[in-house]
N, CA and C of each residue as an Amber inpcrd file, in Angstrom:
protein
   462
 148.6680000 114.6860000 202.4260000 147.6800000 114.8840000 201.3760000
 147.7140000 113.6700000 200.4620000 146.2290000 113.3420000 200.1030000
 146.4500000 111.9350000 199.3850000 145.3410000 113.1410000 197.8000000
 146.4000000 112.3610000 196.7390000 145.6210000 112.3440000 195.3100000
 144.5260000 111.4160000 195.0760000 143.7490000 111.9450000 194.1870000
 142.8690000 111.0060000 193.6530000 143.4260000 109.9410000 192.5100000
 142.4340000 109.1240000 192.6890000 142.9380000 108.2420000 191.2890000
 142.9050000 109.2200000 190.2840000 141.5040000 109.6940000 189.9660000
 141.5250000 110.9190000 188.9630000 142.4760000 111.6690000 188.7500000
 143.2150000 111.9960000 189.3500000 144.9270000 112.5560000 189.3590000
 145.8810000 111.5840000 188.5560000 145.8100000 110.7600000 189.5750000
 146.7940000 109.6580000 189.0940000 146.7660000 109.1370000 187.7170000
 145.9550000 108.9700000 187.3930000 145.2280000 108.2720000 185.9550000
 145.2520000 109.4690000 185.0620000 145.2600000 111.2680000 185.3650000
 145.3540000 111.9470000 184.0300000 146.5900000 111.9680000 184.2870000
 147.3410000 111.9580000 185.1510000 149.5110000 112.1560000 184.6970000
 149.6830000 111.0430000 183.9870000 149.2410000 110.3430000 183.9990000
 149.8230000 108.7690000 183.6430000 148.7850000 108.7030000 182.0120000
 147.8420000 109.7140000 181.7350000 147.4180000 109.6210000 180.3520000
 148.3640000 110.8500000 179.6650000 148.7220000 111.8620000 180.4290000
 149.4500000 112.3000000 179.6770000 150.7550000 112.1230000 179.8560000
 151.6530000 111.2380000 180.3850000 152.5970000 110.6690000 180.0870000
 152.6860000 109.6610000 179.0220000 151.2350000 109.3650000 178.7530000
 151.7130000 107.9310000 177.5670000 151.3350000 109.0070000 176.3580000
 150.6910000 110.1430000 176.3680000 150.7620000 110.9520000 175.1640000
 151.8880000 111.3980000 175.0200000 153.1070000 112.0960000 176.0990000
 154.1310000 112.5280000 175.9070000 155.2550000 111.4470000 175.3260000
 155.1030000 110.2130000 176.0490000 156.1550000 108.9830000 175.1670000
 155.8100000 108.9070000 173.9880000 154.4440000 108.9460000 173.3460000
 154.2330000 109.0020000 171.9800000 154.5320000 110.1400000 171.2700000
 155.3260000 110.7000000 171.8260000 156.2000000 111.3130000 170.5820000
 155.2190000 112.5120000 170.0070000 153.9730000 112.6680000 170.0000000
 153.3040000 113.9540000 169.2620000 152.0600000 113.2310000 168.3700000
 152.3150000 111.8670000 168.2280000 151.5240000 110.6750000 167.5190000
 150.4910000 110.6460000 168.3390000 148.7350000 110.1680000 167.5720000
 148.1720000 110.6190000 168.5500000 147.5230000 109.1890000 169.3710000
 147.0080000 109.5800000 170.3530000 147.2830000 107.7590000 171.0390000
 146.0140000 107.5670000 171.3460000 145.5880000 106.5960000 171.3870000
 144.1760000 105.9380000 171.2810000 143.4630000 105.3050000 172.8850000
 142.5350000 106.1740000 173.2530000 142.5320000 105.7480000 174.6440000
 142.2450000 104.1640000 174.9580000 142.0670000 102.8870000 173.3030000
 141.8640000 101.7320000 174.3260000 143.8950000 101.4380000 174.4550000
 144.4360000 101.7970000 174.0430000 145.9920000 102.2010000 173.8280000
 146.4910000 102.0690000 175.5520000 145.6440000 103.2080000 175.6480000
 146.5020000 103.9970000 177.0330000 145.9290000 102.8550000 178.0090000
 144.1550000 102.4980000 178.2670000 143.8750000 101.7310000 178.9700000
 144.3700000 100.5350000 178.9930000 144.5640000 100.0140000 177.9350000
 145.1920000  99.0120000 178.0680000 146.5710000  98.3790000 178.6240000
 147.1380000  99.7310000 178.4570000 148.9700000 100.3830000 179.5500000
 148.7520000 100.1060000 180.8170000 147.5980000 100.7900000 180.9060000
 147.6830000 100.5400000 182.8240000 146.8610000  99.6990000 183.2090000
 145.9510000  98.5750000 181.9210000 145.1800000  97.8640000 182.7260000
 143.5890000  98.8590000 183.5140000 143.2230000  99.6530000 182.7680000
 142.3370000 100.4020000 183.4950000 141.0660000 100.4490000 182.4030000
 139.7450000 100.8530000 183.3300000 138.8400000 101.0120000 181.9950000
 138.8550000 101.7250000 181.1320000 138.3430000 101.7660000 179.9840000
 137.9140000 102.7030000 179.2810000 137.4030000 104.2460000 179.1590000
 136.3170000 103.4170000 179.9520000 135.6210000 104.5280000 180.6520000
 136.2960000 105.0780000 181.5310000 136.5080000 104.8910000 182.0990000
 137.3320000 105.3770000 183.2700000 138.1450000 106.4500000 183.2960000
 138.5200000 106.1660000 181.8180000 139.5190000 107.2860000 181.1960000
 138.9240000 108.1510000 180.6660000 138.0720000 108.1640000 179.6510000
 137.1460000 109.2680000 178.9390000 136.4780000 110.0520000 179.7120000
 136.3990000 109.4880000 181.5520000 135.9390000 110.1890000 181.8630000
 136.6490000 111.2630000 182.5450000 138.3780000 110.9810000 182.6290000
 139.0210000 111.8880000 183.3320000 139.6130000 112.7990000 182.2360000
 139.5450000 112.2910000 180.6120000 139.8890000 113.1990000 179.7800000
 139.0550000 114.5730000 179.6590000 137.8270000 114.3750000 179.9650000
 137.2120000 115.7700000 179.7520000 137.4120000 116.5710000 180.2160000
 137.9730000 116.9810000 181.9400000 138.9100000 117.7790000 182.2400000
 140.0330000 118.0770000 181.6570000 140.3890000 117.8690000 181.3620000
 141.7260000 117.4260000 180.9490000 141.6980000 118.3470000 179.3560000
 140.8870000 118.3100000 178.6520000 140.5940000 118.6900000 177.5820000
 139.9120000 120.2190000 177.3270000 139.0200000 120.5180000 178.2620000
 138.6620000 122.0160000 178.9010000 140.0000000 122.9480000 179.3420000
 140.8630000 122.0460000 180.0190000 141.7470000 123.1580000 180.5150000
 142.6400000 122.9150000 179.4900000 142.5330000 122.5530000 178.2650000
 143.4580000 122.2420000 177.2150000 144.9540000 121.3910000 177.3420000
 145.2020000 121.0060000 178.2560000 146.0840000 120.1700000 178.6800000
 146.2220000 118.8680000 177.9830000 145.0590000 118.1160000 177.3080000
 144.9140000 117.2250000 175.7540000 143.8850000 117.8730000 174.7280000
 144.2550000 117.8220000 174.1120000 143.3440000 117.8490000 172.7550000
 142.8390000 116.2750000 171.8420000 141.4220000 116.1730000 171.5950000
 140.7700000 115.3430000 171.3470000 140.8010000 115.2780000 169.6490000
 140.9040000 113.9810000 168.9340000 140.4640000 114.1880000 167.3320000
 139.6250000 113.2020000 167.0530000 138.6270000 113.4210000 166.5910000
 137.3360000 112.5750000 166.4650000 137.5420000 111.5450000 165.2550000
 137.0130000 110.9430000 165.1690000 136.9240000 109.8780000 163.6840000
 137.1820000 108.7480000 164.1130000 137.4220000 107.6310000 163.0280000
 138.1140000 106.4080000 163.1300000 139.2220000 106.1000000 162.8540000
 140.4960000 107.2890000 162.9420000 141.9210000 107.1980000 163.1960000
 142.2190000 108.3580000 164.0050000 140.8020000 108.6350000 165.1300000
 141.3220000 109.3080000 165.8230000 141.7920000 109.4030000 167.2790000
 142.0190000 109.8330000 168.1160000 142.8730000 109.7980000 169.6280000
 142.9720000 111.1900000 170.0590000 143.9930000 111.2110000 170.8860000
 144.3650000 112.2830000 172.1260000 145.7520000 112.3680000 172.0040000
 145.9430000 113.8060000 172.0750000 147.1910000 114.1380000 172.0170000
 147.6030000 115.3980000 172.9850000 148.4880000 115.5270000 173.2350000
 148.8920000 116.8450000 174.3590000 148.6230000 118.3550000 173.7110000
 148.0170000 118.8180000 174.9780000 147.3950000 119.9920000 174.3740000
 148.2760000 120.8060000 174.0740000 149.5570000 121.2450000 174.6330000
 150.5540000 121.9890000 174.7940000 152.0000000 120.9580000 174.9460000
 153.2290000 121.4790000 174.7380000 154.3250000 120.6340000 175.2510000
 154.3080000 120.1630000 176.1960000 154.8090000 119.0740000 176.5960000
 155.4020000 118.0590000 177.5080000 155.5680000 119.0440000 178.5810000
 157.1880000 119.5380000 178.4670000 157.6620000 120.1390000 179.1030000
 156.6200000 121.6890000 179.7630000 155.5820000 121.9540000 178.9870000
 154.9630000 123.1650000 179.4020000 153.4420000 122.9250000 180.3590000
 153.3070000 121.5670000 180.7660000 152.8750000 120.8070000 181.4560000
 153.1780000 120.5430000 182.7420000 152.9090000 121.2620000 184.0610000
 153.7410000 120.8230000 185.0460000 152.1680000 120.1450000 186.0060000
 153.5450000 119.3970000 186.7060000 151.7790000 118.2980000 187.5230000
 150.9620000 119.3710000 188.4510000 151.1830000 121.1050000 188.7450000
 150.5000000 121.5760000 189.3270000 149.6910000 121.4880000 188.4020000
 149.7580000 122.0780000 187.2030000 148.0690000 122.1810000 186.3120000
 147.3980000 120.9240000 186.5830000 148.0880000 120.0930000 186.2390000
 147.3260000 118.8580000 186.2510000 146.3650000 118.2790000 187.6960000
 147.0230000 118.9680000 188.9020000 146.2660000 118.7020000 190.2770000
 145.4330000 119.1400000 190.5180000 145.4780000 121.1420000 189.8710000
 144.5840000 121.9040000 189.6680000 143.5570000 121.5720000 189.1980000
 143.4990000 120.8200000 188.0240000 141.9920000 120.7170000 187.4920000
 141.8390000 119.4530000 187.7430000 142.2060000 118.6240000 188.3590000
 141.8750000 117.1610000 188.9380000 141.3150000 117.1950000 190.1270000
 141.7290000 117.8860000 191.1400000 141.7200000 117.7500000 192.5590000
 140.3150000 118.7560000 192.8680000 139.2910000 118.0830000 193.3840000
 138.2680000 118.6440000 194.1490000 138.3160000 119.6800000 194.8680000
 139.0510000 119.4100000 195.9310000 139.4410000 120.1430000 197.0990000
 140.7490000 119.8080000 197.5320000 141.3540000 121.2350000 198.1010000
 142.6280000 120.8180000 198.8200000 142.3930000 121.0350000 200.6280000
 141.4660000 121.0640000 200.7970000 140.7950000 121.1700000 202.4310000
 141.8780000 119.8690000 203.2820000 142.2070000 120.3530000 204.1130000
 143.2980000 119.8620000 204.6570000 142.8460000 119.3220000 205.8820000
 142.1610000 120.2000000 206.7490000 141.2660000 120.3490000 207.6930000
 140.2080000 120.8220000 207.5680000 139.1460000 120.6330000 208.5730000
 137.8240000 120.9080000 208.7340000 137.7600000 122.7850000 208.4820000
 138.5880000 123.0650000 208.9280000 138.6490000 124.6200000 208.6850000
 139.1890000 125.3050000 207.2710000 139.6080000 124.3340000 206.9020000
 140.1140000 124.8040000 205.5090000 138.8260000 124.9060000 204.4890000
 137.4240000 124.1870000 205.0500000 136.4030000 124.2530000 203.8460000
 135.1050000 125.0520000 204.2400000 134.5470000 125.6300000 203.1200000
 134.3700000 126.7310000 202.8380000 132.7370000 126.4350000 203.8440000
 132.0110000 125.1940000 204.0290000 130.9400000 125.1400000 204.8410000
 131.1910000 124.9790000 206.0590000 132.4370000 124.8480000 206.6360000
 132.7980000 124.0640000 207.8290000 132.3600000 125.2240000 209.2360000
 131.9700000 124.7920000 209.8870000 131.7540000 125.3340000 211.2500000
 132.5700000 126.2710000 211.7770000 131.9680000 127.6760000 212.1240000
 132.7960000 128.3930000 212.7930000 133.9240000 128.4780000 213.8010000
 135.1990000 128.2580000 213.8440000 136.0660000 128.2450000 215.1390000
 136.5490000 129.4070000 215.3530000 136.1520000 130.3200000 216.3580000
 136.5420000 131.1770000 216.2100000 138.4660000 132.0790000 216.5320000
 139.2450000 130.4110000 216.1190000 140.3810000 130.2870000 216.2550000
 141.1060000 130.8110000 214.4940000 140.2900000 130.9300000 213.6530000
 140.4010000 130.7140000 212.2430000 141.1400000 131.2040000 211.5620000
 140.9630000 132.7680000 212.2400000 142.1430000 133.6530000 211.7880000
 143.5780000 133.8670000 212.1370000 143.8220000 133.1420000 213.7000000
 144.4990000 133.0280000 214.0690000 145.7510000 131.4990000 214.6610000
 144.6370000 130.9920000 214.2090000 145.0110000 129.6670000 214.5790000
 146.4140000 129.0540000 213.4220000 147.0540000 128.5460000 214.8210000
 148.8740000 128.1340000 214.1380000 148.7600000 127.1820000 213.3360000
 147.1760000 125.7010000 213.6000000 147.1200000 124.6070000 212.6760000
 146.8230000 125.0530000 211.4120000 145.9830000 126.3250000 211.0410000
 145.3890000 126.4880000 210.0050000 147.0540000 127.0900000 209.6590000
 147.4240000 127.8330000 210.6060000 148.6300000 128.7640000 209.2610000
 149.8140000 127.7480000 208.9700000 149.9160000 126.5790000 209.5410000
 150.6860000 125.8130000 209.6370000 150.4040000 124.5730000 207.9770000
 148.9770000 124.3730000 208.2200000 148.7240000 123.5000000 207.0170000
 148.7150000 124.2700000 206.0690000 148.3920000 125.8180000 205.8240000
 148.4050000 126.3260000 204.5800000 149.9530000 126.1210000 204.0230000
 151.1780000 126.9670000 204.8840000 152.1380000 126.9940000 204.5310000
 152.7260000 125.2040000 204.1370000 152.1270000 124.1390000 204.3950000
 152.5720000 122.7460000 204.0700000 151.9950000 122.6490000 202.9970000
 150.5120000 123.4410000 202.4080000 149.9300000 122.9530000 201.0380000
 150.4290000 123.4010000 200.0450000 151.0650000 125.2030000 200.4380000
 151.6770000 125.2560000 199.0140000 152.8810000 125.3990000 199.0330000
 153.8430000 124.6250000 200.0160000 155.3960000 124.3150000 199.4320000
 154.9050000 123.1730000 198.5830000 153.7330000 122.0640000 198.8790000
 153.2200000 121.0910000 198.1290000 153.0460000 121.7600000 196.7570000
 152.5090000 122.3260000 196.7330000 151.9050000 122.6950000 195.3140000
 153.1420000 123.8220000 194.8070000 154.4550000 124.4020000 194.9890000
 155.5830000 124.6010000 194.3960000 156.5580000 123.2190000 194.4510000
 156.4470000 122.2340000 194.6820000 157.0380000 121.4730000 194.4910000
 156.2490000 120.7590000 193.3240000 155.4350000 120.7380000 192.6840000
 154.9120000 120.3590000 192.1760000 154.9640000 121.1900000 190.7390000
 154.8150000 122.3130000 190.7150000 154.8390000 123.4800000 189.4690000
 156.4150000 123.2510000 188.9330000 157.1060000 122.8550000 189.7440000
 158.5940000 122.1200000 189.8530000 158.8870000 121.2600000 188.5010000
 157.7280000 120.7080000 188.7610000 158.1040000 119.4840000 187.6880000
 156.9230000 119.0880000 186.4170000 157.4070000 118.6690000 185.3600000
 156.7770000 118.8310000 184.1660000 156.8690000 117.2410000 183.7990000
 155.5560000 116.9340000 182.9290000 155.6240000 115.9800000 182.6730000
 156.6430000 115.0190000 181.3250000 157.2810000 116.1860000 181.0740000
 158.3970000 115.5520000 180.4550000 159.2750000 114.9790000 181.5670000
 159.5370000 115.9220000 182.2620000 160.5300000 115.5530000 183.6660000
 160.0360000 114.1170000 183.8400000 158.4720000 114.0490000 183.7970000
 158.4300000 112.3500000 184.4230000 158.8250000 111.1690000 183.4910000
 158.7950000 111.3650000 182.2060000 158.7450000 110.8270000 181.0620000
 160.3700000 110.4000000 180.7940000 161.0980000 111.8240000 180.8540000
 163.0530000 111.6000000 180.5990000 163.1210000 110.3440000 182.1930000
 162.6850000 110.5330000 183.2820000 163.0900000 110.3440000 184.0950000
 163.4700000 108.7540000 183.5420000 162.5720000 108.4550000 182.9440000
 163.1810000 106.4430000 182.7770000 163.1090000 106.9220000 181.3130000
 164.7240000 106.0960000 180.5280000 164.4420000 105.8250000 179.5680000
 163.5520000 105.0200000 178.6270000 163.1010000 103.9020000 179.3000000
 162.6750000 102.9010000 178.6020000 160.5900000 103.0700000 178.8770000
 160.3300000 103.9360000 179.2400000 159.0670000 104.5910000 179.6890000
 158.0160000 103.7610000 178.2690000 158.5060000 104.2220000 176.9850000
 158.0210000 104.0510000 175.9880000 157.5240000 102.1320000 175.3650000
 158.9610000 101.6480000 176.1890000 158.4090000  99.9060000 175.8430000
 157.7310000  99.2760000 176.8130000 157.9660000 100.3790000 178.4890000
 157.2620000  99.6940000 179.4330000 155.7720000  99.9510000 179.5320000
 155.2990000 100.8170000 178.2340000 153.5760000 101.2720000 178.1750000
 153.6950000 100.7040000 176.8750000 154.1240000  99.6360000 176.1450000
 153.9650000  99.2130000 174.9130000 153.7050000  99.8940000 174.2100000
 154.4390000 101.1200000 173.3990000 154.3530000 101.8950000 172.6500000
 154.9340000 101.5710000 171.4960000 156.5080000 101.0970000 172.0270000
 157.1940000 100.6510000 170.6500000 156.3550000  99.3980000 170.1480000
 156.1640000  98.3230000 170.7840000 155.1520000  97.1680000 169.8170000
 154.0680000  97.7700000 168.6660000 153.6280000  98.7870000 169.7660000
 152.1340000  99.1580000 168.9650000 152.5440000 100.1710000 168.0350000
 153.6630000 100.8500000 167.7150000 154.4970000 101.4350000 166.5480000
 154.7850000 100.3530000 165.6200000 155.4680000  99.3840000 165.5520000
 155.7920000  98.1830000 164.9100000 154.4820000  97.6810000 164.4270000
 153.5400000  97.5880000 165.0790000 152.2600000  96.9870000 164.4890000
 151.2080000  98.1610000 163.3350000 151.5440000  99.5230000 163.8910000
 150.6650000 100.2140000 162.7040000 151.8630000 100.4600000 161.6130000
 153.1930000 100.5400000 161.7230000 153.4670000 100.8020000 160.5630000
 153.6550000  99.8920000 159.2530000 153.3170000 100.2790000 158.1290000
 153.1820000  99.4880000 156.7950000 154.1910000  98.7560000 156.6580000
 153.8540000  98.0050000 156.3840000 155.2110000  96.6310000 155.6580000
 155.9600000  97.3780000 154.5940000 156.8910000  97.0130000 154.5460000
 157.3980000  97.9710000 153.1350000 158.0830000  96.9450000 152.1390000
């Protein structure tokens, strides 16, 4: 099974919300972390924001922040509302041509049972989990610079 970028790109927006600490982070912020568009991103936040998984704050000091904890975040939600389809095979989707092997057939019972040890391995892990996993997560998405740069001189 291959992810979408759209996948890839909302773990990796809400991992740079989770390194920020609860602070709220500014999507040219995040794009600029991975080198990705703008757009690109706003457009995978709106999912993302329906299933409440970020929360949005409007204005001109405003950004994106995690809808819920880190830890209460696991990358199944996140595949869930990212992922189109999990059609594995031609028989797995819902227009696909009659075989009249369907109900019985070992490939179909074979790929189901491979999709969702996939998808419990996945409910497995939380995006804090991805975040503790490296300490230094936070300077390698330039977070600490861009902390150093908004806070006031004193």
């Amino acid at each position: 099974m291959r992810l979408t970028r759209q996948t890839n790109y909302a773990v990796r927006i809400l991992m740079y919300c989770a390194a920020n600490d609860g602070r709220l982070s500014r999507v040219p912020e995040i794009a600029a972390a991975y080198t990705v568009s703008e757009l690109f991103l706003f457009k995978i936040l709106q999912p993302l924001v329906e299933a409440k998984l970020v929360e949005t704050v409007r204005g001109r000091n405003g950004g994106v922040k995690l809808g819920r904890a880190a830890d209460k975040i696991t990358l199944f939600d996140v595949v869930r509302v990212t992922e189109e389809s999990f059609a594995m095979a031609e028989c797995f989707e819902n227009d696909a041509a009659e075989c009249p092997l369907v109900d019985s057939c070992g490939l179909n019972s074979a790929l189901r049972e491979a999709l969702n040890a996939f998808f419990e391995v996945l409910a497995r892990h939380t995006i804090a989990d991805l975040v503790r996993a490296r300490g230094d997560v936070r300077s390698l998405l330039g977070i600490d610079s861009l902390a150093a740069i908004r806070a006031p001189a004193a």
